[in-house]
N, C-alpha and C positions, 0 to 999 in steps of 0.2 A: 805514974804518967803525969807529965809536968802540961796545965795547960797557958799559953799565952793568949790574956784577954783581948789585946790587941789583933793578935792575928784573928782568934773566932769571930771577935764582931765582925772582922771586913767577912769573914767568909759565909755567916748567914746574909749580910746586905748584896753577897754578890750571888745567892741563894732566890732571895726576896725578886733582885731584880728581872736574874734568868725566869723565875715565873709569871711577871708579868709582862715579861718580852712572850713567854708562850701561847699569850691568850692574845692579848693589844690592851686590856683593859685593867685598872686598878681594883682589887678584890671591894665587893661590894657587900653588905651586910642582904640578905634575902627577902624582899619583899612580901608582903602577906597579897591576899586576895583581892581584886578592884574595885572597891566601894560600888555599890548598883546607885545612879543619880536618883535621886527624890522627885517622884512625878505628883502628877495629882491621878484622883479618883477617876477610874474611869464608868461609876456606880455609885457615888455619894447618898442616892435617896434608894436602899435596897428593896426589894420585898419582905416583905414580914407575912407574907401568907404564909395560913397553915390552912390543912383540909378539916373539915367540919366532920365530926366522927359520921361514921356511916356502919352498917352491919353487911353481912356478906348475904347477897341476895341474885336468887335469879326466877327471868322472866321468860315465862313459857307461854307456847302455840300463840306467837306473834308471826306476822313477817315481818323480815329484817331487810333494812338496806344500810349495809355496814358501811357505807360513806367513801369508799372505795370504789361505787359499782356494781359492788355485787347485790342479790339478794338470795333469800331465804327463805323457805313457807315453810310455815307451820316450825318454826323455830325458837332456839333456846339463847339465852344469853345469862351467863354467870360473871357476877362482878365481886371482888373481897378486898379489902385492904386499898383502898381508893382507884384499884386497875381492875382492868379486864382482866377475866381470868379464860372464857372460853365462850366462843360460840358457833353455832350448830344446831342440825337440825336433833342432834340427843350431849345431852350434857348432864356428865355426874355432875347431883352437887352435893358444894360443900356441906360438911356438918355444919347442924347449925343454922343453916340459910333461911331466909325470909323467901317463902315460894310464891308468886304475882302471876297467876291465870289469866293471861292477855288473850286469848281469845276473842277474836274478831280487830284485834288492836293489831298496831306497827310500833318498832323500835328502831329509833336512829340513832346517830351518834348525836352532839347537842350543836346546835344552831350557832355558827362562827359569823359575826358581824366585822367587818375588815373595815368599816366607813361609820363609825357613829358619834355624835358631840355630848351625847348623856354627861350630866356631871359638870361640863364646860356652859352647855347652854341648857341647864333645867329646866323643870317643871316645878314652880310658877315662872311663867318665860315675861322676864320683868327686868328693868335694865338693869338693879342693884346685882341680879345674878348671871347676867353676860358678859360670859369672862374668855372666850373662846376665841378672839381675834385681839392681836396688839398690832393694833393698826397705825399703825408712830412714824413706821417703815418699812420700804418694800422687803429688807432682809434683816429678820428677826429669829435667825437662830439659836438666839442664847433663852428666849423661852419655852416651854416645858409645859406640856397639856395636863401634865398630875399636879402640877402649882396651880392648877386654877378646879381639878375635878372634887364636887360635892358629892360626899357619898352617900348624904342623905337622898339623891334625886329620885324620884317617884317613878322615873322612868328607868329605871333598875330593874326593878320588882314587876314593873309591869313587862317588861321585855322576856323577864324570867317563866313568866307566868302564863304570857298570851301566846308568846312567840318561842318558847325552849330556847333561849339565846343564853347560852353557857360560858361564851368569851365575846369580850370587842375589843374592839383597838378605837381608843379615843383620840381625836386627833384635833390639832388647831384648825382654825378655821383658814376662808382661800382668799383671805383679803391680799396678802402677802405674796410675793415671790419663794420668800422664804418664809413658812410661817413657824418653826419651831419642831420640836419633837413631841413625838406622839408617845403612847402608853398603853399597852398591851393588859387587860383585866381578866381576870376571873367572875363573875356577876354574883355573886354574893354579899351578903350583907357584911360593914364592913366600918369601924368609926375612922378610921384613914385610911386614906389611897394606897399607903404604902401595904396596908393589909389586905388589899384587894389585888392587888399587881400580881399580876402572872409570875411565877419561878421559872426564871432561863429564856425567857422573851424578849429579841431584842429590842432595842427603842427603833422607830422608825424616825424620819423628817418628813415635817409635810410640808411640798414643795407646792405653787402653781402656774398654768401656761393662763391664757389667755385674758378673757375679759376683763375678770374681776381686779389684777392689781394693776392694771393699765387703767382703768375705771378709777378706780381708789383714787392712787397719784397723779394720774393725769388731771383730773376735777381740783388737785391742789398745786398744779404746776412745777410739779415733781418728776423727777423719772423713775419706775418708767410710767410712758403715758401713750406708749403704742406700743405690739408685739416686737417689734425690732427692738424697741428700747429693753422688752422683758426679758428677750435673750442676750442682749449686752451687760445687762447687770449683773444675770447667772451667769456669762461668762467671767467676767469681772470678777465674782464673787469664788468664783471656784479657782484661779488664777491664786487669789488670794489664800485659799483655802491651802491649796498645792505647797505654795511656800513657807506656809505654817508649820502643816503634817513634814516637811523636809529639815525642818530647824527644831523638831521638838523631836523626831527620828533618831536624828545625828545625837542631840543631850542624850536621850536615854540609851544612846547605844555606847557614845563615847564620854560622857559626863561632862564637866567644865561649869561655864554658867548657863544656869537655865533659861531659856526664852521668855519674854514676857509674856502672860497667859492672859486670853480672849475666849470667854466663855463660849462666845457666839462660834469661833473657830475651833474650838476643842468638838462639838457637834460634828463640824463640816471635817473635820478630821478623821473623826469617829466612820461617816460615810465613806471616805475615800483609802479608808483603812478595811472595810466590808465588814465594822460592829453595828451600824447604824443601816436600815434599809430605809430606802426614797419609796416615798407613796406618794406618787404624785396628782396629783387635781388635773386632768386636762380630757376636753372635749373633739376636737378636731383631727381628724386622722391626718391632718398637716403640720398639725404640730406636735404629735405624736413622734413623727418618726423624726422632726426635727432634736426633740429632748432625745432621741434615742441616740442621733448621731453625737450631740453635744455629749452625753455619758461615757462613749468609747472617747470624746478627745482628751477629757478630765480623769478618765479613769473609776467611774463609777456604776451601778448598775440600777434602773431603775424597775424596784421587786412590781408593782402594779400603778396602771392608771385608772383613777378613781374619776367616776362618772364616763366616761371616755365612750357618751352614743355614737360615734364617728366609728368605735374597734373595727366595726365588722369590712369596713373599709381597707384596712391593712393588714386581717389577721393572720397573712402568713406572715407579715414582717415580727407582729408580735411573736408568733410561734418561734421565730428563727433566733429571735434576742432574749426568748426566755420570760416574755412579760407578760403577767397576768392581766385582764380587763376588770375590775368592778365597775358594774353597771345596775339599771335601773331596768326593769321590765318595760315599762312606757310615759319614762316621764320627755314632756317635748313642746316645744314649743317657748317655755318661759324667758329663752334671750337667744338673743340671734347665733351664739354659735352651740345650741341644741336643737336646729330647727330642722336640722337632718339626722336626728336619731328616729330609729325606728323598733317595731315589737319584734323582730325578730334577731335582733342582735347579737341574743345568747346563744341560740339554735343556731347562727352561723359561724360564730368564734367557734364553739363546740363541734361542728362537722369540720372545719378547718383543721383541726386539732391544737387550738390555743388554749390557754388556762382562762377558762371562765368564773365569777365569782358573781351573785346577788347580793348588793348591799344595802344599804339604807340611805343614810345621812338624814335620818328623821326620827324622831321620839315618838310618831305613830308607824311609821312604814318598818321600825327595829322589828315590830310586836305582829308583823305577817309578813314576812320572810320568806316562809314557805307560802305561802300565796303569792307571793311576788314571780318566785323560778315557777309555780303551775302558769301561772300568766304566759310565761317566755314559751314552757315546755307546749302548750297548745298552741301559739299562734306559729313557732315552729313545725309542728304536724299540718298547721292550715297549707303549709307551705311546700308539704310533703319531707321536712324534716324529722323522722320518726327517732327521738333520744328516748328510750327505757326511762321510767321512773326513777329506777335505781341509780341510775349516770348522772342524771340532772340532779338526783342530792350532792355531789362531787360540788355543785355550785354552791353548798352552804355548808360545808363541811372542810371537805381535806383540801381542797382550793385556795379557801382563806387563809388555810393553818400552813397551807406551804408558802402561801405571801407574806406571812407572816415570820418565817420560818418557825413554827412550832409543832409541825406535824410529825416530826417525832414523838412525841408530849400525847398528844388530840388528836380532833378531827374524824377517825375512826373507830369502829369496833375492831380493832386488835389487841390480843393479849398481850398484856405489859403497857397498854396506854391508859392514863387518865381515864377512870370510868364516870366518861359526861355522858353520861345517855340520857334519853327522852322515849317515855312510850305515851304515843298519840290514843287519844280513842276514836280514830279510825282514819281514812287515809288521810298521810298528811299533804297532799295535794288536793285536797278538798278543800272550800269556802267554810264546809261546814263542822271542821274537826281542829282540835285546839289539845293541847296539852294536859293530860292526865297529872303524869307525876314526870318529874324532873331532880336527878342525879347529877352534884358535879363531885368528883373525883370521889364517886360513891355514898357520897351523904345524900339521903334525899330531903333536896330545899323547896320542893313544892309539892302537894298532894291537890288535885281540884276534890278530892273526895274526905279531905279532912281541915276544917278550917285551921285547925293550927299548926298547919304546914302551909298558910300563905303569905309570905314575910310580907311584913307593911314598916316603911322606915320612919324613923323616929319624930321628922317633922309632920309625918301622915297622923302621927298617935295623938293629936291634939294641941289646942293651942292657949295663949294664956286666956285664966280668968279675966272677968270684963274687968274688974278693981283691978288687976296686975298692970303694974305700970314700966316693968321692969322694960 
């Protein structure tokens, strides 16, 4: 068979062309997979905790208030491997175990502080170490409460010691509108922050309403310099925020050029994306439910209001938007918008059915905590508000750690959480009962009955010689 070249060529080009008349389009070579755009961290400074070994141990003929509510007599509690293992009023235990005769004692879960400056503003409280407010401007979210926390501060160990305070959340101070993020700890001893930092804790922002940054800038003829002004700037600023999270969205979902990045907005981004929770500062049950409205226009949630004597004032609106109160037992009177807090605060949010929390916001009030909610819990019953011992620990325990979101983690005596426990030697709504030993995630970091289980940090161990000139 005779082929002419002539004729084949035309007959494959008229081949070629009937096939891209069948599609519309000229044959393409197959593209690989979409390049994912280059973002930044959304965790640059991680944790580096690790748990402190501990042995597998349990504590018998206590009563328990497992932080949930409930309680227990004459109970057992088994911890191994830094969790809960069981508890009950009969518990096998582990081989092995370290067995603790609490008789006449109580066991709770470990003391959750949701409001504390440890670290930001230590002890010696001296200006070279007050690092807790950048006060430059009213909206300072690009700083960060673990760039300024000291982990030598004294009031660590003492919080660990007086108070069974097992976790805090450190936070900036309320000079600010916006004062920064906050940081979630473990209370152990620790040469960096980062070794301290809670595993799987979100960051919070510390936001605030009233006096203080009105106060602040107003005195420097700045805005804001009155509550109208404080809520036009947070609107202003989340406006801003908005457009941010929407141009840095679109990059990482569709690539191109990346936006240009504003540390202060990657925060408020973080927020309006539900990585970051608002802890807000505010006193006034009218401004309360004003930050509430402003959060559904921007799209945010605000997890608790910190100091907030005014709660009991609104606590169904709290109850209905899901917001936590941290509050004070009876602090009052210090500036005109605490002048209407009162001792019953806790005991009414609490019959409301809102999330109540005890906090501090002091390097002495950390270290009686549980004397703070017996405070609330009696002047509540003067009232005829009867809350169970058991329910008012909910206010130092699994309250916090759900404003925190970490109460999966903490907070309670249940099996598979963090074994923070605390056994009291004797009730711990007593003036006159203080912390025995103390367990975080099963180590025990404090014995009152062994001195070399009372950690003392490294600036406490001594200071230089008189000839050191260093």
């Amino acid at each position: 068979m005779v082929f002419n070249k002539g004729v084949f060529a035309a007959l494959m080009v008229s081949v070629a062309l009937a096939g891209c008349a069948s599609t519309g389009t000229r044959p393409q070579a197959a593209s690989g997979p979409k390049e994912k755009p280059v973002t930044y961290s959304r965790d640059p400074y991680p944790s580096t905790y690790h748990a402190y070994p501990g042995v597998p141990t349990l504590v018998t003929n206590v009563t328990i208030y497992d932080g949930e509510g409930g309680r227990i007599q004459n109970g057992q509690v088994l911890f191994a491997d830094g969790k809960i293992v069981a508890v009950g009023q009969t518990v096998a235990a582990a081989a092995g175990a370290v067995t603790i005769d609490g008789t006449g004692k109580w066991v709770t879960p470990g003391v959750i502080d949701i409001h504390s400056h440890l670290g930001d503003y230590p002890s010696p409280s001296v200006q070279a170490l007050s690092d807790g407010n950048e006060a430059t401007g009213p909206v300072r979210p690009e700083v960060w409460a673990e760039h300024s926390v000291w982990p030598q501060d004294p009031g660590f160990t003492r919080a660990l010691a007086n108070g069974g305070v097992t976790s805090l959340q450190i936070l900036p101070g309320s000079a600010n509108l916006f004062g920064g993020r906050s940081v979630v700890l473990k209370n152990v001893p620790g040469r960096t922050v980062q070794s301290m930092k809670f595993p799987g804790a979100p960051y919070g922002l510390k936001m605030a309403c009233g006096e203080n940054p009105k106060r602040v800038y107003g005195s420097k003829n700045q805005m804001p310099a009155t509550r109208m002004g404080n809520i036009a700037v947070d609107r202003q600023t989340w406006a801003r925020a908005q457009d941010y999270k929407r141009k840095w969205d679109k990059y990482e979902r569709d690539g191109g050029e990346p936006p240009a990045r504003d540390i202060a907005m990657d925060t408020l981004r973080g927020v309006l994306a539900g990585e970051i929770l608002v802890q807000n500062h505010c006193y006034r049950a009218d401004e309360m439910a004003i930050v509430m409205d402003m959060a559904k226009e921007f799209g945010y949630h605000v997890s608790a209001f910190h100091h907030a004597v005014e709660a009991y004032k609104i606590a169904d609106l709290l109850k209905e938007n899901h917001v936590c109160a941290a509050v004070w037992a009876d602090w009052w009177g210090f500036k005109m918008e605490a002048y209407d807090a009162i001792n019953e605060n806790m005991p009414l949010l609490q019959k409301a059915g809102a999330c109540v929390i005890t906090h501090s916001d002091d390097p002495n009030g950390i270290q009686r905590l549980n004397q703070e909610a017996a405070k609330a819990l009696a002047n509540g019953r003067c009232m005829g508000i009867n809350i169970p011992d058991e329910v008012a620990w909910e206010w130092l325990s699994i309250n916090p750690a759900r404003a925190l979101h970490i109460d999966d983690k903490t907070g309670s005596l249940k099996p598979g959480k963090m074994a923070d426990v605390v056994l009291w030697n004797g009730n711990p709504f007593s003036v006159y009962t203080r912390p025995e030993k103390v367990w975080i995630d099963g180590a025990l970091m404090y014995d009152a009955l062994d001195p070399k289980r009372r950690p003392v940090t490294d600036f406490e161990l001594g200071q230089p010689g008189e000839g050191d000139t260093k």
